[in-house]
Backbone bond lengths (Angstrom), bond angles and torsions (degrees), N, CA, C in turn:
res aa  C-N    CA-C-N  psi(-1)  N-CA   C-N-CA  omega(-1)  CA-C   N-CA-C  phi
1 X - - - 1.451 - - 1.527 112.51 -
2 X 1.178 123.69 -27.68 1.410 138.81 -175.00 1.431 96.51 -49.25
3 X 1.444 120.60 -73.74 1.214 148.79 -176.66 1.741 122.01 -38.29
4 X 1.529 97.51 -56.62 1.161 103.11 173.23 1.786 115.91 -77.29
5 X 0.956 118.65 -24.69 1.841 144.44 -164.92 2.356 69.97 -77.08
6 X 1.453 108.07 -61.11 1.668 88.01 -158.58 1.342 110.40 -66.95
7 X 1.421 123.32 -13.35 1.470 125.88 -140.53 2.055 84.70 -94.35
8 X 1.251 112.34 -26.83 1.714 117.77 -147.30 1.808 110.42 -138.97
9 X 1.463 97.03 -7.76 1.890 91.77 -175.15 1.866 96.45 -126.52
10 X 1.231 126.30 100.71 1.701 126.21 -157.42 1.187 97.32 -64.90
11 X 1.085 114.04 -7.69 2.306 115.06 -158.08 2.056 99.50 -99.34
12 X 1.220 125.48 -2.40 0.794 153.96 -163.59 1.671 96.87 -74.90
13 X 2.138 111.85 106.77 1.217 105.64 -156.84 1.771 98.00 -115.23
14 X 1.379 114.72 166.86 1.313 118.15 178.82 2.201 110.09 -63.14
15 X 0.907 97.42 -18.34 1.648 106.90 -176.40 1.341 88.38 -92.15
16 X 1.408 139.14 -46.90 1.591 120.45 -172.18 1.328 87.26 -68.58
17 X 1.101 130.61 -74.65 1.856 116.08 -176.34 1.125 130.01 -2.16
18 X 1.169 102.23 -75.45 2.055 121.67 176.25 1.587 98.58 -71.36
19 X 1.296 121.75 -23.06 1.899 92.47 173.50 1.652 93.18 -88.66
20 X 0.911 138.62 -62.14 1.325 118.42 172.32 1.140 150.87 13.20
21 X 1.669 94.48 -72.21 1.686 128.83 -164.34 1.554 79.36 -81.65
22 X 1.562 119.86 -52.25 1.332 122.75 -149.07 1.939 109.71 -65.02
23 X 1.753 92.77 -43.76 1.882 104.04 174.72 1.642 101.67 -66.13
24 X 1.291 148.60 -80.41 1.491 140.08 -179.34 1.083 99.64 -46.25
25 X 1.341 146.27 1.81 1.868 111.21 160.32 1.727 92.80 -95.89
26 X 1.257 109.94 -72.05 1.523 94.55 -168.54 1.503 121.37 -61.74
27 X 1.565 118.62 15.73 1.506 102.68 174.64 1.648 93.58 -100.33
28 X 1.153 126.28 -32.28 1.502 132.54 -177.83 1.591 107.83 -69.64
29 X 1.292 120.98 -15.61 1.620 138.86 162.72 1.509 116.74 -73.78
30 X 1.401 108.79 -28.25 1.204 121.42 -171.48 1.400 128.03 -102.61
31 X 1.490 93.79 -31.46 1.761 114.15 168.07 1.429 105.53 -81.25
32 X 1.132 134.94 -21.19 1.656 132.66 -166.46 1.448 92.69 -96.74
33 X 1.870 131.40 -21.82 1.032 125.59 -176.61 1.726 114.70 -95.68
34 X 1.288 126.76 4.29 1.388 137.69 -146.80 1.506 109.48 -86.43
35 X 0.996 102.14 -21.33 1.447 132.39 171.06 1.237 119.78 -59.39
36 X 1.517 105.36 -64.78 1.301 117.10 -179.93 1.723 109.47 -77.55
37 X 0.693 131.42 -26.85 1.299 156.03 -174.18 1.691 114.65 -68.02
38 X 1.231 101.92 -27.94 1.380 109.86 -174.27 1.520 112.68 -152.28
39 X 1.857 104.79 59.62 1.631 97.92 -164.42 1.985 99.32 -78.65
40 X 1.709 68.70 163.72 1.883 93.27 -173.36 1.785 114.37 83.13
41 X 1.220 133.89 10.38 1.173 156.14 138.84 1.118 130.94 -91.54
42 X 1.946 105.72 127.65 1.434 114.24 -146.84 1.486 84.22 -128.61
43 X 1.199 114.73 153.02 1.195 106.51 173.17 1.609 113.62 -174.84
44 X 1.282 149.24 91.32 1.486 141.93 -161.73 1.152 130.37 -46.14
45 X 1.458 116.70 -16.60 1.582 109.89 169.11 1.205 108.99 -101.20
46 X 1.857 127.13 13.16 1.323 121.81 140.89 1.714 117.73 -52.58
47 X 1.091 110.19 -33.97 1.659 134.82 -179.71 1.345 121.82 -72.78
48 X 1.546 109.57 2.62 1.393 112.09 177.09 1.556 105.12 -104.20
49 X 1.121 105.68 138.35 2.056 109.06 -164.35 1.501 95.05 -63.92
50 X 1.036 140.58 166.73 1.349 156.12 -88.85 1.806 96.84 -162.37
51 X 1.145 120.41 -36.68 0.989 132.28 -124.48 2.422 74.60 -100.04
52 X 1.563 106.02 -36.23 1.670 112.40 168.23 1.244 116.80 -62.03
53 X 1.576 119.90 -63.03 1.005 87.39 162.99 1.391 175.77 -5.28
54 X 1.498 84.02 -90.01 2.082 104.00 152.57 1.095 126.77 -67.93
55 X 1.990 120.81 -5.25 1.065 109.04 173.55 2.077 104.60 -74.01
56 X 1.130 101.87 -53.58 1.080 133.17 175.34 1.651 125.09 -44.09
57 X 1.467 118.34 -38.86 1.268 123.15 147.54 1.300 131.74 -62.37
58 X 1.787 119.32 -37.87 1.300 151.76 -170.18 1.755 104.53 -49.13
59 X 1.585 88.65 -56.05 1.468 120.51 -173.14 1.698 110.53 -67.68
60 X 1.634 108.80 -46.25 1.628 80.40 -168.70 2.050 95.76 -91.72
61 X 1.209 138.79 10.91 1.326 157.38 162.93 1.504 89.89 -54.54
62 X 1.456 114.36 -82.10 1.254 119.79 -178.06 1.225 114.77 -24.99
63 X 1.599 111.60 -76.81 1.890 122.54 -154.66 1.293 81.03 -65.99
64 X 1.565 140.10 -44.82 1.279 134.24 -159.73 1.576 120.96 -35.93
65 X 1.688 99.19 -56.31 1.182 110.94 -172.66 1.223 118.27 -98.18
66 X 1.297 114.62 -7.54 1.570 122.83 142.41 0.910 136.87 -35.46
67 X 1.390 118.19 -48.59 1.104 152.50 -164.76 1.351 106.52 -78.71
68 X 1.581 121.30 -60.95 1.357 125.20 -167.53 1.320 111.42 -98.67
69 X 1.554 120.56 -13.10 1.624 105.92 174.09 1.422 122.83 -93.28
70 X 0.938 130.58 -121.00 1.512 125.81 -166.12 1.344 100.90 -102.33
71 X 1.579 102.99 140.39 1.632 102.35 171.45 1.371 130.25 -60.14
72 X 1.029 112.04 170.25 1.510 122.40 170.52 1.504 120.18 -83.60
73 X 1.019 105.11 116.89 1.578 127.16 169.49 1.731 101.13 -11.99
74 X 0.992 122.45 138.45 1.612 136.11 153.88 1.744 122.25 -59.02
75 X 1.376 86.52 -34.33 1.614 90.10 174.17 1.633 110.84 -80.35
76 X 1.220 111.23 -38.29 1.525 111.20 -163.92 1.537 86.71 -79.19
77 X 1.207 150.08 -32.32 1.008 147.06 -178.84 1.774 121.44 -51.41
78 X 1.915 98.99 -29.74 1.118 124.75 -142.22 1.883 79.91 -89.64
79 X 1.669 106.22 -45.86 0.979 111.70 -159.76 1.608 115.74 -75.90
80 X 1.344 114.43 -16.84 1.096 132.64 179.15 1.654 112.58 -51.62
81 X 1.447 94.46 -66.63 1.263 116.29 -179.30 1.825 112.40 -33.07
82 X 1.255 104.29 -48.32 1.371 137.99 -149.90 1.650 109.83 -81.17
83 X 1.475 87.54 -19.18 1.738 97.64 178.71 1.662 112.99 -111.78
84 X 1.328 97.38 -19.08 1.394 93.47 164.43 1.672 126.31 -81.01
85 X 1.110 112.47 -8.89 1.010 128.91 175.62 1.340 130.00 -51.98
């Protein structure tokens, strides 16, 4: 989500990045461990691959802190524009 969030959303900040990258690794660390973590509990959306999740957490982490920390530069904004073009 990081990737696509830089390629298509201009407001898209270096801190949403790294919380991002940072929430889909340890939630995909955490879902592959949930198992072990809680034996004798069964449950089907233990059974959903790991890989949704963290995509899915990754993503609103990202815009999250996008969102609430410091804006984005005017220039990079400028440049944005400029590549989509």
């Amino acid at each position: 989500p990081v990737i696509i969030l830089s390629l298509f959303w201009k407001h898209m900040t270096r801190n949403g990045a790294l919380a991002g990258i940072i929430t889909g690794a340890v939630t995909v660390l955490v879902w592959e461990n949930l198992g072990l973590m809680m034996p004798g509990v069964e449950h089907e959306i233990l059974e959903l691959y790991s890989i949704i999740p963290g995509f899915v957490l990754a993503g609103c982490a990202a815009i999250l802190f996008s969102v609430t920390g410091k804006p984005t530069k005017p220039g990079v904004l400028d440049q944005h524009d400029v590549f989509l073009k």
